[in-house]
C-alpha positions as CSV (number, residue, x, y, z in Angstrom):
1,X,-50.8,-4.4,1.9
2,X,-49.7,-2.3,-0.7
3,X,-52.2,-1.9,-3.4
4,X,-49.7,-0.4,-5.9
5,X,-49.8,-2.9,-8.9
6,X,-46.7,-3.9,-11.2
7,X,-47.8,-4.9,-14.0
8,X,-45.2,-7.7,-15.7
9,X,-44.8,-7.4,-19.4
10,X,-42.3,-9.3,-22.2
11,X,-39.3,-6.7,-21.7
12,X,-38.4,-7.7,-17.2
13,X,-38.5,-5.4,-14.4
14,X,-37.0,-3.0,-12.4
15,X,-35.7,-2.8,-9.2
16,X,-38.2,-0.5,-7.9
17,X,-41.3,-3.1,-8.8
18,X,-38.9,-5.7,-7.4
19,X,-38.7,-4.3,-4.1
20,X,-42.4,-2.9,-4.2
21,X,-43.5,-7.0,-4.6
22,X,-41.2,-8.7,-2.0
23,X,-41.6,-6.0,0.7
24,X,-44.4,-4.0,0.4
25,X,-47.2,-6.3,-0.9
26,X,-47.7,-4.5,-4.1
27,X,-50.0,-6.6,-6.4
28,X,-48.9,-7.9,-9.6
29,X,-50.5,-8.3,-13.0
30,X,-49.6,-9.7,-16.8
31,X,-50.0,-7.6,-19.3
32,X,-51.7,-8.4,-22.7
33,X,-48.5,-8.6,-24.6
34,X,-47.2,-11.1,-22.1
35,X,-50.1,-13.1,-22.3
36,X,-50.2,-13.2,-25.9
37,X,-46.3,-14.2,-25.9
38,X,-46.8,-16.7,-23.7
39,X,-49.6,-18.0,-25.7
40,X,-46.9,-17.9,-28.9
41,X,-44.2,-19.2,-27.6
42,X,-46.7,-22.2,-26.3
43,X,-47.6,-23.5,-29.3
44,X,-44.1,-23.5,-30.4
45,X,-43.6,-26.2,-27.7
46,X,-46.5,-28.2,-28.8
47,X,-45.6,-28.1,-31.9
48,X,-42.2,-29.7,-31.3
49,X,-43.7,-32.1,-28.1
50,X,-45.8,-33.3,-31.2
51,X,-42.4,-34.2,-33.4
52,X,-41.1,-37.8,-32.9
53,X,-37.2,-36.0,-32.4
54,X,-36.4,-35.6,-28.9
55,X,-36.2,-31.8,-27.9
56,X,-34.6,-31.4,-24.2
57,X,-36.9,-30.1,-21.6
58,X,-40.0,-30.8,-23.7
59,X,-39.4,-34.5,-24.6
60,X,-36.4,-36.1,-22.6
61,X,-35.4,-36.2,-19.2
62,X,-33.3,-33.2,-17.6
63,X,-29.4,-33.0,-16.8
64,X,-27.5,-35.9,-16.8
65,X,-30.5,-37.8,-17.6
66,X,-30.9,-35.7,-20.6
67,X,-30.4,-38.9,-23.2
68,X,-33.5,-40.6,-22.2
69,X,-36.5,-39.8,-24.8
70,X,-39.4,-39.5,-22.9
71,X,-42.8,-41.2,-25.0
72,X,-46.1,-38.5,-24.6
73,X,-48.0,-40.4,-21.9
74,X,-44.6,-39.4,-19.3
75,X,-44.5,-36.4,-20.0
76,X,-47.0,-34.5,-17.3
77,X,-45.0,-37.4,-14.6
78,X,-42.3,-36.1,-16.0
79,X,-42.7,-32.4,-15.4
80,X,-44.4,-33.2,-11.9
81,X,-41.7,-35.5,-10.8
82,X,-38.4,-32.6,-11.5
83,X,-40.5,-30.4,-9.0
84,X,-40.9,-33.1,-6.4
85,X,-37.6,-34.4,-6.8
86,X,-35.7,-30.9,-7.0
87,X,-37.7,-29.5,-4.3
88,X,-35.0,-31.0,-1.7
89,X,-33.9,-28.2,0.4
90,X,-32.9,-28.6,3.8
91,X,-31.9,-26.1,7.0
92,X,-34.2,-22.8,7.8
93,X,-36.9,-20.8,6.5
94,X,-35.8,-18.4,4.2
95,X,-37.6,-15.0,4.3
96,X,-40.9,-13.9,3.2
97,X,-39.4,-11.1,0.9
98,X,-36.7,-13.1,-0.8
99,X,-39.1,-16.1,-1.9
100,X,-41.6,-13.3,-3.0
101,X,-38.9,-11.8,-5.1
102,X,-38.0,-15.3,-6.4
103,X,-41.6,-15.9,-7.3
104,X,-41.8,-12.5,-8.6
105,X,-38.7,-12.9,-10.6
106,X,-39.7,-16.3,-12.0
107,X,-42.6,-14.8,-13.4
108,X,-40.7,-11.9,-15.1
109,X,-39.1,-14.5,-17.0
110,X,-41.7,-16.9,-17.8
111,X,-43.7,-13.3,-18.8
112,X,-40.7,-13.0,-21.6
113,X,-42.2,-15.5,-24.0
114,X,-39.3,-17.2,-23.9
115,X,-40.1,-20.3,-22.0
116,X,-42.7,-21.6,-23.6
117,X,-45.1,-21.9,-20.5
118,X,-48.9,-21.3,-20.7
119,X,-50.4,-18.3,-20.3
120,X,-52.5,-20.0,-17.2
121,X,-50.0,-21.0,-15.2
122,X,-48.3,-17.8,-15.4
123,X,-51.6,-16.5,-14.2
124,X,-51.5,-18.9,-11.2
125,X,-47.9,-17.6,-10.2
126,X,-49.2,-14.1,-10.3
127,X,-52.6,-15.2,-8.3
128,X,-50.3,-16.9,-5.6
129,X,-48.2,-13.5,-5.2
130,X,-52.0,-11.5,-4.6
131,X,-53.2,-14.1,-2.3
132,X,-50.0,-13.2,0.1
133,X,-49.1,-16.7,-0.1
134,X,-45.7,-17.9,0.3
135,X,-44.3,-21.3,-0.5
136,X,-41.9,-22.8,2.3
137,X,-37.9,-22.3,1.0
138,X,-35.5,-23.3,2.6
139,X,-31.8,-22.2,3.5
140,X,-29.8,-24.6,1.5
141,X,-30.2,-26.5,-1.9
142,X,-29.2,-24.1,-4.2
143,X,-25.5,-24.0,-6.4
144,X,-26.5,-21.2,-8.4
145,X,-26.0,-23.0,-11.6
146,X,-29.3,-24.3,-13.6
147,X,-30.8,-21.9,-11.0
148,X,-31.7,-21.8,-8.1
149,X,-33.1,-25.3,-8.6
150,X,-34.6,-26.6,-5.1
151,X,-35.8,-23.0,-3.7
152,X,-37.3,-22.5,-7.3
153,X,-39.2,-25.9,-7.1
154,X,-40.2,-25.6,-4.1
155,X,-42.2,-22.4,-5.1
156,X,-44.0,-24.7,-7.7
157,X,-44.5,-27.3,-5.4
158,X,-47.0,-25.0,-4.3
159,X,-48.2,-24.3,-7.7
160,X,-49.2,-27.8,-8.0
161,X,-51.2,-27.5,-4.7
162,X,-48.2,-29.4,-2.9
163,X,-45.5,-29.0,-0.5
164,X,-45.9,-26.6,2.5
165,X,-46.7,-22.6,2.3
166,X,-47.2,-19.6,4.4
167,X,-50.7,-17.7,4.0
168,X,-51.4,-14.3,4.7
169,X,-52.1,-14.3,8.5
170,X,-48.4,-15.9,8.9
171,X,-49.3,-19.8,9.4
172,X,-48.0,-22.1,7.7
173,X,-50.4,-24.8,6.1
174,X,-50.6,-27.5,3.3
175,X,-50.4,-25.6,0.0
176,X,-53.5,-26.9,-1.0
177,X,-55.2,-26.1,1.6
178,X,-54.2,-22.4,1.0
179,X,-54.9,-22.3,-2.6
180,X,-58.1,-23.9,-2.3
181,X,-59.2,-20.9,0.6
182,X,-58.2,-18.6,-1.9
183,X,-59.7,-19.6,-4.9
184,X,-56.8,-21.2,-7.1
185,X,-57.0,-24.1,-8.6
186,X,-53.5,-25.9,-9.3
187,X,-51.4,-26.3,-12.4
188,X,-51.2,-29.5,-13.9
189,X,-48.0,-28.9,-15.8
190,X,-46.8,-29.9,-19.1
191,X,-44.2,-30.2,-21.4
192,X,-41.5,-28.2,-20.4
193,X,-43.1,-26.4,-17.7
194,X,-41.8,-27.9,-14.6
195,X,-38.4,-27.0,-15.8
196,X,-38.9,-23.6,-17.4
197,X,-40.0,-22.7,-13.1
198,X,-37.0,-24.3,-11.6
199,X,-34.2,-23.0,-14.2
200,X,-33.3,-19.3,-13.2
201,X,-30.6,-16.8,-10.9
202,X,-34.0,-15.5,-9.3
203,X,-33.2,-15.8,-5.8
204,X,-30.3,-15.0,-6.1
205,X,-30.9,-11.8,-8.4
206,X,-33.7,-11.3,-5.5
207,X,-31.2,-10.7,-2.5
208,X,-28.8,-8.2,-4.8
209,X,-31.7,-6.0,-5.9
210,X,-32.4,-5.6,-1.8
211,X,-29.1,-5.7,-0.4
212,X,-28.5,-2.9,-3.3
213,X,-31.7,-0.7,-1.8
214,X,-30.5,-1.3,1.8
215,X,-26.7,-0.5,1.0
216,X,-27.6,2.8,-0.7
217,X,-29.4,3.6,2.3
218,X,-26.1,2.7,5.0
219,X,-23.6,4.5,2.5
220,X,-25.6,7.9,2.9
221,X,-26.0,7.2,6.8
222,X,-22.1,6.1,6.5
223,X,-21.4,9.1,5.7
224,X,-23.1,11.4,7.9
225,X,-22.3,9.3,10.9
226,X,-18.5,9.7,9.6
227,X,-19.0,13.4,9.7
228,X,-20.2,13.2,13.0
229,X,-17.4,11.6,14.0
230,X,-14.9,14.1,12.9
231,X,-16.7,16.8,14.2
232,X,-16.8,15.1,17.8
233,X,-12.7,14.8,17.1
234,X,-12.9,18.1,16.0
235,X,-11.3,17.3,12.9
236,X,-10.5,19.0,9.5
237,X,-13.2,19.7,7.3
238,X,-10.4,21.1,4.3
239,X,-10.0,17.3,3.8
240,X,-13.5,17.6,2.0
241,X,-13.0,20.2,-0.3
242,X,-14.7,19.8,-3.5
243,X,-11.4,21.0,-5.3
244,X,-8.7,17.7,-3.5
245,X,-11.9,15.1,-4.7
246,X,-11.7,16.4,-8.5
247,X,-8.2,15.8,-9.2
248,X,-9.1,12.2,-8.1
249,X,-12.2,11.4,-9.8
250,X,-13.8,8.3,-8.6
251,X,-17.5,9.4,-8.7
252,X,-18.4,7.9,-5.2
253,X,-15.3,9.5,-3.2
254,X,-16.7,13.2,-4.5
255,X,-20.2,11.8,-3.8
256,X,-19.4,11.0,0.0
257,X,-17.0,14.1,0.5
258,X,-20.0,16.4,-0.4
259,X,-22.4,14.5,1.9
260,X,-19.9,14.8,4.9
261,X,-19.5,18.6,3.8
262,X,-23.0,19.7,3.6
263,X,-23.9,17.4,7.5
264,X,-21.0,19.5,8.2
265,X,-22.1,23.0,7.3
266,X,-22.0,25.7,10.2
267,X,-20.2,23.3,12.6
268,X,-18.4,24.9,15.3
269,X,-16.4,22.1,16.3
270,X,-14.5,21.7,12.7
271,X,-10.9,22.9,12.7
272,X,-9.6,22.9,15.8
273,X,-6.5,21.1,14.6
274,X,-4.0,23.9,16.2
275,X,-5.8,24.1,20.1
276,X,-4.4,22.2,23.1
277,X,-3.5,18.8,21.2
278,X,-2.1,20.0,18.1
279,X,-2.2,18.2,14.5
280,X,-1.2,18.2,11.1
281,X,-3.5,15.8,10.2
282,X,-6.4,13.5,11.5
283,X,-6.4,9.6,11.1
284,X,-6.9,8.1,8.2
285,X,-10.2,6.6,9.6
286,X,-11.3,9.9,9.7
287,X,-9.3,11.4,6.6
288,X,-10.1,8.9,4.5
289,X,-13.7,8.2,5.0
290,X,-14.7,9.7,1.5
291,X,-12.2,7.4,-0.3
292,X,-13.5,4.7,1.0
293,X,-17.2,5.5,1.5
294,X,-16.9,6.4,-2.1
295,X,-15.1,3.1,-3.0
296,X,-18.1,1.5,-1.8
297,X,-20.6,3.6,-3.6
298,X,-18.9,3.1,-6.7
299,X,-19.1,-0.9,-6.0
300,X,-22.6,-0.7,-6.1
301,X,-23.0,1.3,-9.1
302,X,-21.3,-1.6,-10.6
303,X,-23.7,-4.3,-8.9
304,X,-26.7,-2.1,-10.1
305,X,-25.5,-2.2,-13.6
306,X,-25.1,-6.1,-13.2
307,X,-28.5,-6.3,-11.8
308,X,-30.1,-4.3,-14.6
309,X,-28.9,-6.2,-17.3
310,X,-30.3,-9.2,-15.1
311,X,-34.0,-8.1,-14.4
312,X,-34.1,-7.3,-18.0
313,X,-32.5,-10.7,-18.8
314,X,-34.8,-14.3,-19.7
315,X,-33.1,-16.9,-17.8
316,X,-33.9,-20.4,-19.1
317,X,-32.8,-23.5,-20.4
318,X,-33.9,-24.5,-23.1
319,X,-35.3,-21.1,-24.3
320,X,-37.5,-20.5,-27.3
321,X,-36.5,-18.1,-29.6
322,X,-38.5,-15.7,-32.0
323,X,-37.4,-17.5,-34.7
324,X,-39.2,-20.6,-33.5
325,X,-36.2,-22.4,-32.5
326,X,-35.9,-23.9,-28.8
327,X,-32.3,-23.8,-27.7
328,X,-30.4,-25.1,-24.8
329,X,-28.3,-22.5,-23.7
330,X,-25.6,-21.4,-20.4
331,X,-27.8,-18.4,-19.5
332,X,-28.4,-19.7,-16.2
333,X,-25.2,-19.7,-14.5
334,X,-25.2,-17.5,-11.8
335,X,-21.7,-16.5,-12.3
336,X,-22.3,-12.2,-13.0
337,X,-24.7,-12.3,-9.9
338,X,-22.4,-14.4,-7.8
339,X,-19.5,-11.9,-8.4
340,X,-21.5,-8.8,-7.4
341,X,-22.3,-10.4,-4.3
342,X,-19.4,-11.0,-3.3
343,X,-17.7,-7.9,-4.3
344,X,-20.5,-6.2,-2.4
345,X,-19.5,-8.5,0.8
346,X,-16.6,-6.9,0.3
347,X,-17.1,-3.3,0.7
348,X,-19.8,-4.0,3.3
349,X,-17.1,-5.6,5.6
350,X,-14.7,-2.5,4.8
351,X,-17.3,0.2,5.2
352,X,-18.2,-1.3,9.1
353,X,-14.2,-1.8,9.9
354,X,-13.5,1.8,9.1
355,X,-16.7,2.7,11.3
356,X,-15.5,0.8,14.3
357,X,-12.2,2.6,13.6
358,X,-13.8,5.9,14.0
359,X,-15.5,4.4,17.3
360,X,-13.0,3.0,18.6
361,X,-11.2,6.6,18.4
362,X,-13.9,8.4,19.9
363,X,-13.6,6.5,23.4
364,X,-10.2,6.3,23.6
365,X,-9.0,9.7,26.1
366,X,-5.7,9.3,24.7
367,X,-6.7,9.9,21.2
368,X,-9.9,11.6,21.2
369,X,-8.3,15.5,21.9
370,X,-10.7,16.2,25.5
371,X,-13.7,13.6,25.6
372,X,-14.0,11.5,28.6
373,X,-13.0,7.9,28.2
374,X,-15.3,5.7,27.0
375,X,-17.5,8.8,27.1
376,X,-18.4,7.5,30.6
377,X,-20.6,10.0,33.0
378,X,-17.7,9.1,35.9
379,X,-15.1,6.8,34.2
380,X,-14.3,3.7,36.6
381,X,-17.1,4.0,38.3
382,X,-19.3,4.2,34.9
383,X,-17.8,1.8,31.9
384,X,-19.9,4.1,29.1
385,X,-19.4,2.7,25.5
386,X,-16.6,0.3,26.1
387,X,-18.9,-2.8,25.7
388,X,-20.8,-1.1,22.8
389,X,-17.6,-0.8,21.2
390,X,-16.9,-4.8,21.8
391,X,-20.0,-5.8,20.2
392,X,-18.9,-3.6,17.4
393,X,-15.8,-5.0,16.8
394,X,-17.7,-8.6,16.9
395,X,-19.6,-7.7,14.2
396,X,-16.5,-6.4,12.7
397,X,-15.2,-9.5,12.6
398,X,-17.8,-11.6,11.0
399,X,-17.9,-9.2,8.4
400,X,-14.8,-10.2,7.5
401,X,-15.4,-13.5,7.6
402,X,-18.6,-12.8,5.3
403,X,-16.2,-11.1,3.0
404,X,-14.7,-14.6,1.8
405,X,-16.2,-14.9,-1.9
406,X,-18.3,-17.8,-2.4
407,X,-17.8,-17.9,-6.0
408,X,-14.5,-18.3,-6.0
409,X,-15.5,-22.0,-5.1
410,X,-17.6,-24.9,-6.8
411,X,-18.6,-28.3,-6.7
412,X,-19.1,-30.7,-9.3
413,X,-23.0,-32.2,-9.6
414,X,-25.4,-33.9,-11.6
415,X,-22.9,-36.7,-12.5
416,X,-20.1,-34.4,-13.4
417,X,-22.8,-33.0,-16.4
418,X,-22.7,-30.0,-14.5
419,X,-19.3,-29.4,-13.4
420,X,-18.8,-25.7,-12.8
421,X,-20.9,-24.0,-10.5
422,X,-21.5,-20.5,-8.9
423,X,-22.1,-20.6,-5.7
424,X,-24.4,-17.1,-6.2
425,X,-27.6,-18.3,-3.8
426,X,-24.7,-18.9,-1.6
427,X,-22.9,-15.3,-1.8
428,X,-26.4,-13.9,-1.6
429,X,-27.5,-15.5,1.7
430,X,-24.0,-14.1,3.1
431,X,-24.3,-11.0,2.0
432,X,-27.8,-10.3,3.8
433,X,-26.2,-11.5,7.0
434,X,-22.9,-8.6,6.2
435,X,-26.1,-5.9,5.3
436,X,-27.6,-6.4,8.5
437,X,-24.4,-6.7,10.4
438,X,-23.2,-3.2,8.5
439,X,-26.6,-1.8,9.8
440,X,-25.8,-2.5,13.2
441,X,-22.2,-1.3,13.5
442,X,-23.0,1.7,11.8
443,X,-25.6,2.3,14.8
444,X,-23.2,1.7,17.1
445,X,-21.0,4.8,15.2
446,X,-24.0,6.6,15.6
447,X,-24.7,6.6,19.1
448,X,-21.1,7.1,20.3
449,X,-20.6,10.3,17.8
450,X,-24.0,11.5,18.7
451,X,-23.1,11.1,22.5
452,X,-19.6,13.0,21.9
453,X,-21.1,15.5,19.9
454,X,-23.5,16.4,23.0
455,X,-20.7,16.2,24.9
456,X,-18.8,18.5,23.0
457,X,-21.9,20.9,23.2
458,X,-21.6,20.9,26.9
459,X,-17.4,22.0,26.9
460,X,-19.4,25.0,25.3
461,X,-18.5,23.9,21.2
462,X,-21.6,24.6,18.7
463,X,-22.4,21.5,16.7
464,X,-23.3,21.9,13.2
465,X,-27.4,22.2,12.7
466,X,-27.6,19.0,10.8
467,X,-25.5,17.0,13.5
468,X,-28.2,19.0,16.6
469,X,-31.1,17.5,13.8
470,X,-29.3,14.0,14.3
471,X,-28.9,13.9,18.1
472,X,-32.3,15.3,18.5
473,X,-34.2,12.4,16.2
474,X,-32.2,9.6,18.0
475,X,-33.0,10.7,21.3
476,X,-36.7,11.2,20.5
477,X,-36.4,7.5,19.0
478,X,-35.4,6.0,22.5
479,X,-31.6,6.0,22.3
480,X,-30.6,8.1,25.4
481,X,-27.6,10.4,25.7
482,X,-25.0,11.0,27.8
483,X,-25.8,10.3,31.6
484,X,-24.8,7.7,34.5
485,X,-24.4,3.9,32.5
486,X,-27.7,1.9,32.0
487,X,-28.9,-1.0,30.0
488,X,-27.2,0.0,26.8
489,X,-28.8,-2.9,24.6
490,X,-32.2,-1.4,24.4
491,X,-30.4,1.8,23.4
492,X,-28.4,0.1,20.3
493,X,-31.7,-1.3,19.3
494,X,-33.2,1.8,19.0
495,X,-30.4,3.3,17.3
496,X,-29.8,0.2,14.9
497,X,-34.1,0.6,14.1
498,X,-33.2,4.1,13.6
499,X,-30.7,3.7,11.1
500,X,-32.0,0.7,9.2
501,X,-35.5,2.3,8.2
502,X,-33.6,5.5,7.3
503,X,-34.7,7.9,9.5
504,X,-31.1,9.3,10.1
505,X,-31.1,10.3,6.7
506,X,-34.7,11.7,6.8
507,X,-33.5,13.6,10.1
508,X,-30.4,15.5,8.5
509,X,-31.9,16.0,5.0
510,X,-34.2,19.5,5.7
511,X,-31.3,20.8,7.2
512,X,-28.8,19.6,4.4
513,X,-30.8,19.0,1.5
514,X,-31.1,15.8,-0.3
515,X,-28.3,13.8,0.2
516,X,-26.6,11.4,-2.0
């Protein structure tokens, strides 16, 4: 475990302690101006708990049930019975990282001062994050709209020592059970406080702020794996010139042009463009790959901003403002989130098609100027990459599928009190499915352009240094080179291992510097 600590003040998070808490186990703590805020905006709540005027979330019921005054002796039923009731998913586990994020993120905001929640109980969320224990969520339950409502309660579920959860060592017990080996005592919740830990975009906010780390790191190995590509077509590196992407200047294009450049540097396979099979141009799958690389890169700038704004956001309902009011609000619809997700769904589904374009390319003899087909050893009695390419055109495929946008949907609940929903959990769970996808048929790119590029090597061509730095880290991660066929699956493992923990970035990068 990690023993880096975050500590979680009034003012949110960042992605960096985001990622840090959900992946790496970094502990977290409250500082003393959260505490204190908490401990302010508490008494608030008592304070208006105490007044005979119904307040929502403090003295009636919640949603459509809103009308209902609730008299003081209900009120600790009431705030246990929205986390039993709302904790009502359904289908698989989701994973470790994203309900540690959602815990981690519901803390952020419940640190803000703004929901009115005692200073203890945010203590407990933070104890249960140290103690490596992780509540039971499930796949489905969420509409992005008053939060993610049933994954969010069933994270206090195990707050009140309910519900199932995950310890440390990976077994799933009774929550109590787990708390009670560790040392925590349960919440007994009050006014408010089962809502303020139910109402809020954190899982969904959760899965952007990863799928935005993993991204960045498949658009840098995008790009070098589209370099690769050319060079094994011995394409045009003019196309890259820093001078053609500043007359057109979309930040990410002149971003992935330079990356391609630099993997490209001292190639002697660039340019052949007037040899035996003469061209005036490559294909736009190769010609284009900065535009659209860059297209993508730009997209998640966009999603980062929209994430920022998020993580520094306090997403409740009602929320209790400086002034002393406590004010229902629209703050938690998922909408901004949602539409990030999707967009980045999007560009995920475009990236991999243009990568399978470049593959594709590669193993065709007709089109790939002098490389075997398929790059078989003996083509007919060797198949080589044409099944490689197949499951890469698979994946394709569901990307697009993926790229549908779930927000462009909803579906009334709640008794029609909450009629327009986002569908953001929904567009999140999607898009982790596209980002490991995109992972994959990038590695697929990579091991045919690595394989050609040998090839080329052995016609007596000089790959660039960067591209030799590539083909040398894959091979000594397990994925073989070119050779007689074998059991290719093992080798597109290794090569989608190899590209997912960014180590084919970490192989070019002392030969081309940092990249982008």
């Amino acid at each position: 475990m990690d023993m880096h600590t975050v500590v979680v003040g009034t003012s949110g998070t960042t992605a960096e302690d985001v990622v840090a808490v959900a992946r790496h186990g970094a502990r977290v703590e409250l500082s003393a101006a959260a505490v204190e805020a908490l401990a302010a905006a508490r008494l608030i709540v008592d304070a208006l708990a105490a007044k005979p005027e119904p307040v929502y979330g403090v003295s009636t019921g919640f949603g459509a049930l809103a009308s209902r005054h609730i008299s003081p002796e209900l009120r600790a039923q009431l705030q246990r019975n929205i986390v039993r009731s709302h904790a009502a998913g359904m289908g698989p586990r989701v994973e470790r990282e994203v309900v540690r994020a959602l815990m981690f993120l519901r803390l952020k905001t419940v640190a803000s001062g703004h929901t009115g929640v005692r200073p203890e109980v945010a203590q407990t969320m933070a104890d249960v994050l140290n103690a490596g224990i992780t509540p039971v969520v499930h796949e489905y339950g969420s509409l992005g709209c008053s939060g993610d409502l049933a994954p969010l309660s069933h994270c206090a579920l195990t707050l009140m020592g309910e519900g199932d959860a995950e310890g440390p060592d990976g077994t799933v017990r009774p929550a109590g059970e787990l708390l009670a080996a560790h040392g925590i005592t349960p919440v007994e919740l009050r006014e408010k406080e089962g809502l303020a830990l139910l109402n809020g975009t954190d899982g969904m906010l959760g899965m952007l702020v990863m799928a935005l780390a993993d991204l960045k790191n498949l658009y840098t190995s995008a790009d070098i794996t589209a370099a690769l590509s050319l060079e094994a077509l011995l394409g045009t590196d003019k196309v890259l010139a820093p001078e053609l992407h500043a007359i057109r200047p979309h930040p990410g294009q002149g971003v992935s042009a330079d990356n391609m450049l630099r993997v490209l540097a001292g190639s002697g396979l660039t340019g052949h463009h007037q040899d035996d099979a003469p061209r005036v141009q490559d294909a736009y799958s190769v010609r284009c790959a900065p535009q659209v690389n860059g297209a993508g890169r730009d997209t998640l700038d966009h999603a980062a901003v929209v994430a920022g704004r998020e993580l520094a956001s306090s997403v409740d309902n009602p929320v209790v403002l400086p002034d002393g009011r406590v004010e229902s609000n629209g703050n938690f619809h998922g909408a901004p989130v949602a539409y990030v997700l999707d967009f980045l769904a999007i560009v995920a589904a475009d990236l991999g098609s243009i990568c399978e374009r470049r593959t594709d390319r590669l193993l065709d003899k007709n089109r790939s100027h002098g490389l075997p087909p398929f790059l078989a050893d003996d083509a007919g009695v060797d198949s080589g990459l044409m099944i490689a390419q197949y499951t890469q055109a698979a994946l394709v495929s569901e990307m697009k599928r993926l790229a549908v946008p779930a927000s462009a949907d909803s579906i009334p609940s709640s008794a029609m009190q909450e009629d327009h929903v986002s569908m953001g959990w929904s567009a999140a769970r999607k898009l982790r499915t596209a980002v490991d996808n995109l992972a994959r048929i990038v590695a697929v790119e990579l091991y045919a352009a690595t394989r050609a590029v040998e090839i080329r090597a052995a016609q007596g061509l000089t790959p660039a240094p960067a591209s030799q730095a590539a083909v040398a880290a894959l091979r000594a991660a397990g994925a073989e080179g070119p050779g007689p066929d074998r059991f290719l699956a093992p080798d597109l493992a290794a090569a989608d291992t190899f590209v997912r923990e960014g180590r084919l970035v970490a192989a070019v990068e002392p030969v081309t510097g940092p990249l982008a």
